[in-house]
C-alpha positions in Angstrom: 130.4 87.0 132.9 132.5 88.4 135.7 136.4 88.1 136.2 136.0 85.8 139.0 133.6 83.3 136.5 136.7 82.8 134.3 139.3 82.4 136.6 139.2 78.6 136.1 139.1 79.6 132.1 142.8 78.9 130.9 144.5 81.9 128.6 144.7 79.9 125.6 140.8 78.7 126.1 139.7 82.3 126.7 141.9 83.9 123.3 140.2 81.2 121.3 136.6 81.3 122.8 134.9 81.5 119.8 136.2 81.8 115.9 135.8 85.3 114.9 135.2 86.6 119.1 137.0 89.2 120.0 137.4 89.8 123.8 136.9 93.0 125.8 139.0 94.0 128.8 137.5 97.6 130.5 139.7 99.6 132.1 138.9 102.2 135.0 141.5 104.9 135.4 141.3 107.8 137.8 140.9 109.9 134.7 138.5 108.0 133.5 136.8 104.3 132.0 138.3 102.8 128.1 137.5 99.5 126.7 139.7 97.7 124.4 138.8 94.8 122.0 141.5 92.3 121.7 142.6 90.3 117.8 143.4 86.5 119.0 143.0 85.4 115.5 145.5 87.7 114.1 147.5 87.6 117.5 146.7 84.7 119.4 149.6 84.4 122.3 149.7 88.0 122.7 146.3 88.1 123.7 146.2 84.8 125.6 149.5 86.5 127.3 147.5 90.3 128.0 144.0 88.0 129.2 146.4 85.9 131.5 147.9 89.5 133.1 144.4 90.9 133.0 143.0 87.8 135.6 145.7 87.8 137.5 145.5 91.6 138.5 148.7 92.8 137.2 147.6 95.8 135.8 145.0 96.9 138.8 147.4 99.5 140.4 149.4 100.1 137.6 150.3 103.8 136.4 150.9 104.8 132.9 154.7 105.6 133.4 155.3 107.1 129.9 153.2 109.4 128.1 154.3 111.0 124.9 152.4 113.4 123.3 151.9 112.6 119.6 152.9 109.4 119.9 151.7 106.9 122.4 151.0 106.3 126.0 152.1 102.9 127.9 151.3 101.3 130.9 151.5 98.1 132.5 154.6 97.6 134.8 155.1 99.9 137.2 153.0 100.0 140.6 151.9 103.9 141.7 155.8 103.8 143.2 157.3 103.4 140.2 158.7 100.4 141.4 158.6 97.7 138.6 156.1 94.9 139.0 157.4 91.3 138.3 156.2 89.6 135.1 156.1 86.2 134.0 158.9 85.1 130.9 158.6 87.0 127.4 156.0 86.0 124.9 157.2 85.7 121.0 156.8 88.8 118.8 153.4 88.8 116.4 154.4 91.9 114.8 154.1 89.9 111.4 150.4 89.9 112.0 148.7 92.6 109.7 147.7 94.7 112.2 149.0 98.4 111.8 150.2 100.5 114.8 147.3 103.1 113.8 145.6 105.4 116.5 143.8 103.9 119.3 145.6 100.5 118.7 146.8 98.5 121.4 150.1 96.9 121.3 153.1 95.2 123.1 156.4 97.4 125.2 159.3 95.8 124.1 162.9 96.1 124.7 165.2 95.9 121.6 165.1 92.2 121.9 161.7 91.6 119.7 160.6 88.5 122.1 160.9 90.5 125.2 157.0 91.5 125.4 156.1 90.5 129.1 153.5 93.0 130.7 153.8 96.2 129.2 151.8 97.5 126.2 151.0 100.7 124.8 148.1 103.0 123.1 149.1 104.7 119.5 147.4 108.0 120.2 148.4 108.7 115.9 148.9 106.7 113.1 152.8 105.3 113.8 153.5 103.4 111.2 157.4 103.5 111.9 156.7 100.9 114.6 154.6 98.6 111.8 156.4 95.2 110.6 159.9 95.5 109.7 160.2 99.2 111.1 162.2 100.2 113.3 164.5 97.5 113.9 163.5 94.5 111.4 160.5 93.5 114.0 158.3 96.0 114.6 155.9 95.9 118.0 153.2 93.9 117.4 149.4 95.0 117.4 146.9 92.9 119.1 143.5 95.3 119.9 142.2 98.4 119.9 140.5 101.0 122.1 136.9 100.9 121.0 135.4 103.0 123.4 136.7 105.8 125.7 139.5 107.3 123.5 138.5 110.8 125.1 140.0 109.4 128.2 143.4 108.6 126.3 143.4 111.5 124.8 143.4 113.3 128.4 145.7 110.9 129.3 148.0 111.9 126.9 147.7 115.6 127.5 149.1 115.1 131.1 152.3 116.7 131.3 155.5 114.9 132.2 158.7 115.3 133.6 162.0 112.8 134.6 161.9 110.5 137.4 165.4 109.2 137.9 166.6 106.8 134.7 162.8 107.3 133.7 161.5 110.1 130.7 158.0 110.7 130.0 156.4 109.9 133.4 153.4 112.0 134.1 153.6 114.7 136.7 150.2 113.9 137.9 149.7 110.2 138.3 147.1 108.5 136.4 146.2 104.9 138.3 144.7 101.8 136.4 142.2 100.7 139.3 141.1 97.9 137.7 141.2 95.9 134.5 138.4 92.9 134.0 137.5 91.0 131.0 134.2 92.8 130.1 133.6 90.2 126.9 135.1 87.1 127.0 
């Protein structure tokens, strides 16, 4: 089923699909294709908020604006400007869901207010479980998915050096472009 056969699909209706279905969403990168299968059962508006951005297009143009090697790598707000691509309102924190920030896991940027997830999520690259429920703060950044195929093209990802771009640490000195994100499994 393509992109354009869900679009009359509601969020909520595609994160609970089926018990026990865990949906795909592919991305194609200029460095490369991943494919991450998302948790609605363990993170259910999380992923009805990621499929809803996913449809839409947000993150089609996107760069990964902060890549930290050792750590993570995180993309979803900022067009190939750098110029910060409006979201819709925060989503509640699911951090208390069981799922571990362990590498190749998917999960949700925050800002230090734990219900300020809007776009933005990230790729553990390592086990960081200083980010798991209660760590850092009390909240945690809640896990939703995980890559489950192209972690090779992470991994380059990651290995892209960075440098400062105004208020802005970690960006990549060689852009790497989301072209497209579609919902490869509903």
């Amino acid at each position: 089923m393509t992109v354009t056969a869900l679009a009359g699909t509601s969020s909520s209706a595609l994160a609970q699909a089926a018990p026990g279905a865990q949906p795909e969403v592919a991305f194609t990168t200029t460095m490369g294709e991943f494919r991450v299968a998302l948790d609605p059962a363990r993170a259910p508006k999380t992923v009805a908020n990621f499929l809803s951005y996913v449809k839409s297009g947000q993150y089609d143009g996107t760069v990964f604006h902060r890549v930290i090697p050792g750590f993570m790598v995180q993309a979803g707000g900022y067009d190939a400007a750098l110029n910060e691509k409006p979201t819709r309102a925060p989503i509640p924190i699911e951090s208390q869901n069981g799922l571990k920030n362990s590498a190749g896991t998917l999960a949700m940027a925050r800002t230090a207010d734990p219900n300020s997830a809007t776009a933005q999520f990230f790729i553990n690259t390592v086990d960081n479980p200083n980010l798991d429920y209660p760590r850092p703060d009390g909240n945690g950044y809640a896990v939703f998915g995980k890559v489950v195929a192209g972690m090779d093209v992470i991994k380059r990802i990651e290995a892209v050096p960075t440098t400062r771009h105004g208020a802005m640490a970690n960006v990549p000195t060689r852009q790497v472009v989301i072209e497209q994100a579609r919902i490869v499994k509903p």
